[in-house]
N, C-alpha and C positions, 0 to 999 in steps of 0.2 A: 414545737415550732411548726407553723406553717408551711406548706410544701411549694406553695408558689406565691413570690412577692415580685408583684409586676412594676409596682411603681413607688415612687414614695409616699402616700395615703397606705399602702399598705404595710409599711415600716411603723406608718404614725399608732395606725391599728394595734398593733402588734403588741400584747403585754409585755412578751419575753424579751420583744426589743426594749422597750422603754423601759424595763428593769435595768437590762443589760447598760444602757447608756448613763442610765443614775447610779449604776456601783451598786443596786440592791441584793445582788445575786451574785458570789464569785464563779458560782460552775457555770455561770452562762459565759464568762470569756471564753473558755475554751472551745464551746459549744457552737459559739457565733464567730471564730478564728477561724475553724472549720469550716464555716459555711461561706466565707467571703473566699476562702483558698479556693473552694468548690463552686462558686461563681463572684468571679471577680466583676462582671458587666454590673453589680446589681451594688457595685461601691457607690458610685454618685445618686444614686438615688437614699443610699442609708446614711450616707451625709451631709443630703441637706433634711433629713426631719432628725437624724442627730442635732442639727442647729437648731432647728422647732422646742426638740425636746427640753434639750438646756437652758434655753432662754425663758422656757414659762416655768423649767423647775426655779427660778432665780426669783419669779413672783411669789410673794409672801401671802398667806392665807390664812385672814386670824377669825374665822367664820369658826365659832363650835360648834359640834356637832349635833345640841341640843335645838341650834337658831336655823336649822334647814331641815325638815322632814325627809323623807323618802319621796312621800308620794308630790309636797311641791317638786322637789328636784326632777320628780321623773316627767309630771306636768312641764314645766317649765323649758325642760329638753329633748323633750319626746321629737319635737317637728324636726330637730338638728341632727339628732343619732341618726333619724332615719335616711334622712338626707346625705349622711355621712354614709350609707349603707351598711350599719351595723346591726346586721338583722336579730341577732341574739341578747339586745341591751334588753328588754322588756324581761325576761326570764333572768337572764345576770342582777340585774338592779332589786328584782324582786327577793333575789336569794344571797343578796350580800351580807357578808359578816359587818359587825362591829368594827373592825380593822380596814372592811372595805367600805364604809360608809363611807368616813374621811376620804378616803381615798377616790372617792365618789365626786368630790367638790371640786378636788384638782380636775379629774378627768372631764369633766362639765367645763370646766375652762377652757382646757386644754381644747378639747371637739369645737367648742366655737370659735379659738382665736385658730384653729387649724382651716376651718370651713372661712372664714375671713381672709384668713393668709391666700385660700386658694381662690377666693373671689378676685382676688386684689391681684394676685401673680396674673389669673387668667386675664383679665379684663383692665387690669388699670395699668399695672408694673408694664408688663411685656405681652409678644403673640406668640412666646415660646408655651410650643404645647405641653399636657400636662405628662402624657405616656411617652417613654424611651423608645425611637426606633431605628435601626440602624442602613446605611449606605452600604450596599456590598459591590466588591468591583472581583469579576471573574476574568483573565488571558488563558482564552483555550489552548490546547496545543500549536504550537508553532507558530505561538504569538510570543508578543513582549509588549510593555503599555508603558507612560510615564503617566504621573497626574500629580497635583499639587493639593496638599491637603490644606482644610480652612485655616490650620497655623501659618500656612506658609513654606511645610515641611512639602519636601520633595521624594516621591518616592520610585524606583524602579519596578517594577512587579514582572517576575519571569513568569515560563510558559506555565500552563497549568496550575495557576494559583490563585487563589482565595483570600480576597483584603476585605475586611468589615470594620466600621465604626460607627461611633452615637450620632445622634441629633446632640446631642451636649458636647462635643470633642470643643478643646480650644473654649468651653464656660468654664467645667467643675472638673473636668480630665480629661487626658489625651490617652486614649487608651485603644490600639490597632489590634484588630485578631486577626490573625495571620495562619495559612494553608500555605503550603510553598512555601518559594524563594522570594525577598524582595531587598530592595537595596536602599535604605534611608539616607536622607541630608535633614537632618533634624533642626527647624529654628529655635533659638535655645530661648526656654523659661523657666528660669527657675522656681515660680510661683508652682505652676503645673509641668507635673515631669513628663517626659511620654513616655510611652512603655507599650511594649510588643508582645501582644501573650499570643502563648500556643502551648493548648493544652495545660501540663503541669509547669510547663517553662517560661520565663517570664526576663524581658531584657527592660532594663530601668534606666533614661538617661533623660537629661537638660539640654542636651541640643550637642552634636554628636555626627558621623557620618561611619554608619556600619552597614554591616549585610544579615539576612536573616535568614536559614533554609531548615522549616520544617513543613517538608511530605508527610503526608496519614502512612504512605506506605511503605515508609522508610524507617529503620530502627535507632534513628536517633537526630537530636537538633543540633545544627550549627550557627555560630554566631562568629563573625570577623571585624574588627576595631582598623576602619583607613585612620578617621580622626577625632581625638577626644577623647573621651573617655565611655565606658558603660560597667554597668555592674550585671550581671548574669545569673539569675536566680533559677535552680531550680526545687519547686514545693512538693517533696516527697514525702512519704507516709507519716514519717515518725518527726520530720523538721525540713526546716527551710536553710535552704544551703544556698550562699553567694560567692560569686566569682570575680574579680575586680579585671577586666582587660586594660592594656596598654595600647596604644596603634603598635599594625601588625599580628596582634594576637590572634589567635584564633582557637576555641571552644569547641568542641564536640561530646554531647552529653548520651550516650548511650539508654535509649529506654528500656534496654531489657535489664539491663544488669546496675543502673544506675550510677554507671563510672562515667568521669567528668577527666576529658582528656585536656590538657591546656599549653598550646604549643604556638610557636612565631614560626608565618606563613610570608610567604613574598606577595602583597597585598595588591600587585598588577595580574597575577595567574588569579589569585582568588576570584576577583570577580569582574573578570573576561568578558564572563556571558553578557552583564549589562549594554557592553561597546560591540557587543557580535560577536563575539569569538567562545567556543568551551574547549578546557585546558584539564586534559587527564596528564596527569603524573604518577608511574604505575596504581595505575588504578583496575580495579578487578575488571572483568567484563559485566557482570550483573551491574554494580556499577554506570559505566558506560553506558550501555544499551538502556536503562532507563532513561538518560539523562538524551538521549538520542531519541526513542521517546518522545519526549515532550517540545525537544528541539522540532522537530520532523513531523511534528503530528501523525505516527506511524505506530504500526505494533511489532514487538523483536520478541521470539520466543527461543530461548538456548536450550536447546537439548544434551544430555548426557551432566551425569554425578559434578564430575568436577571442572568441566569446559570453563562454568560461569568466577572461577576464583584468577584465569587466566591473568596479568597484570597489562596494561597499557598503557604507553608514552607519547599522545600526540597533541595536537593541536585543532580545532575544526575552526575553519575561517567562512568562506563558499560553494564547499564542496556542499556534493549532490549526496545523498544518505549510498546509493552505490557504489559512488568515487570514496568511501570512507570503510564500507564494507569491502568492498576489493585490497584495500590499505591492510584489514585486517586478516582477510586471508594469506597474504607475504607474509606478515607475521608473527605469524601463529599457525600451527595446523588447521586448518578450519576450512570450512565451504557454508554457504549460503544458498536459500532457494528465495525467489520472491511471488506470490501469490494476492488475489485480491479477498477480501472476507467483507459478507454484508451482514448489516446489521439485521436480524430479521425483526426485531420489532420498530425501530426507525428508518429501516430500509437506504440506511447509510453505507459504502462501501469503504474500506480502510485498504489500508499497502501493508500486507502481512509479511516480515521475516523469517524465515528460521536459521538457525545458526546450530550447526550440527560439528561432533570435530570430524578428519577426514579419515577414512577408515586406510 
């Protein structure tokens, strides 16, 4: 298999695919199961020359083998393969078997109704271009953003997070890559689902309003159901495990250990942050202080073994990141220092914490 399939031409290309899509080969399902788990962005493109592939397997071909030579066919299609950028067809054609000859008449078809198909997409059909590229939307710390995706779908995005989608979202799929936290109002299609992937985890709905929180640097995803429904996949090594939510629900999938926690949340605390507010309910301080973090666009460094497992119960509304660390001094044993830290090679300066306990 191919190490990189950039667009659909090169699905078309691809023997192992077009086996794959005509049932010639059973060990390629598991082959190519694998590889879409392992890049999901590159589905709309393997299904629209799955359509290509199917529809000319469907044309009948009563040419024998006897009534086409090699070297017409290769005359005949030489200007087209090249065109098509198949630089290897001159050496392949010449060293075909008996088996591949036939198979030689199809593929001659094939190349030219695909070189049509793409004349005709590019220039006559539509101005949708031919390569996939995606819109990314970045909220640095101590931001929050809304925007309205080409469905119609409404999305919240917290601080520090990362939203990506196709030039195709809302034709062939709706499909969000998701960093951080963000909060969906999904317009419902059931023609096309949408689907929120991160990473190995993947949230599947019709139109739906939940929340989504996965950090790179956090050991695990959550997902929270205000209304509707979703299904909750996550694709681990050995299989694909789903989780059906309720409104209220709420998911938490542990990366390290691949436990799937699934419990009913009060879905006003859940997701607070959207309207202003973060709501810890004994919540560790490592915890916390992350989430303080990105709220504050600041840096928190806790020192000592077990300071950081400490639980906390509050609320942040508009307090100041000092008015909240003072909070947590009375609460806890603990002192704070504040200091500033520049970046030396962007020459940016930050509001460093430390959070020590008190001796």
């Amino acid at each position: 298999m191919q190490t990189k399939f950039e667009n659909t031409d090169d699905f078309l290309n691809s023997e192992e695919y077009n086996r794959y899509v005509l049932g010639q080969s059973g060990r390629l399902q598991k082959k190519w199961d694998t590889f879409f788990k392992a890049h999901p962005e590159k589905k709309a493109d393997a299904r629209r020359a799955r359509k290509i592939i199917k529809g000319l397997a469907e044309m009948k071909d009563t040419t024998a083998d006897s009534e086409i030579s090699e070297f017409q066919l290769y005359h005949n299609f030489e200007k087209t393969w090249k065109e098509y950028k198949y630089s290897q067809s001159n050496t392949w054609m010449r060293g075909a078997t008996v088996f591949m000859r036939r198979a030689l008449v199809v593929a001659a078809v094939v190349i030219f109704a695909v070189v049509v198909y793409t004349l005709l997409n590019k220039f006559i059909i539509s101005n949708k271009p031919e390569n996939v590229f995606y819109s990314e939307i970045y909220v640095p710390p101590a931001r929050q953003s809304q925007l309205t995706l080409p469905d119609g779908s409404k999305v919240w995005v917290n601080a520090d997070s990362r939203l990506k989608y196709s030039n195709h979202f809302n034709a062939d799929e709706r499909d969000i890559y998701l960093q951080g936290e963000a909060y969906f109002e999904v317009t419902k299609n059931t023609e096309i689902p949408f689907r929120v992937i991160s990473g190995e985890v993947e949230v599947r709905v019709a139109g739906t309003k939940f929340s989504m929180r996965a950090y790179p640097e956090e050991n695990r995803v959550e997902a929270v159901l205000a209304e509707g429904r979703i299904e909750f996949f996550t694709n681990q090594e050995t299989s694909e495990k789903s989780y059906q939510l309720k409104p209220g629900d709420k998911v938490i999938y542990n990366l390290d250990n691949n436990l799937v926690l699934l419990s009913e949340q009060n879905i006003t605390r859940e997701l607070a942050w959207k309207d202003g507010q973060l709501v810890f309910t004994n919540a560790p301080l490592f915890d916390v202080c992350r989430s303080l973090q990105r709220w504050y666009g600041i840096e928190i460094e806790i020192t000592g073994d077990t300071l950081g497992l400490h639980p906390f119960t509050f609320t942040v509304e508009q307090e100041t990141i000092e008015q909240i660390l003072e909070y947590l001094t009375r609460a806890a044993p603990l002192e704070f220092k504040k200091m500033k830290v520049e970046n030396t090679e962007s020459g940016e300066v930050k509001t460093k914490y430390t959070i020590y306990a008190t001796k």
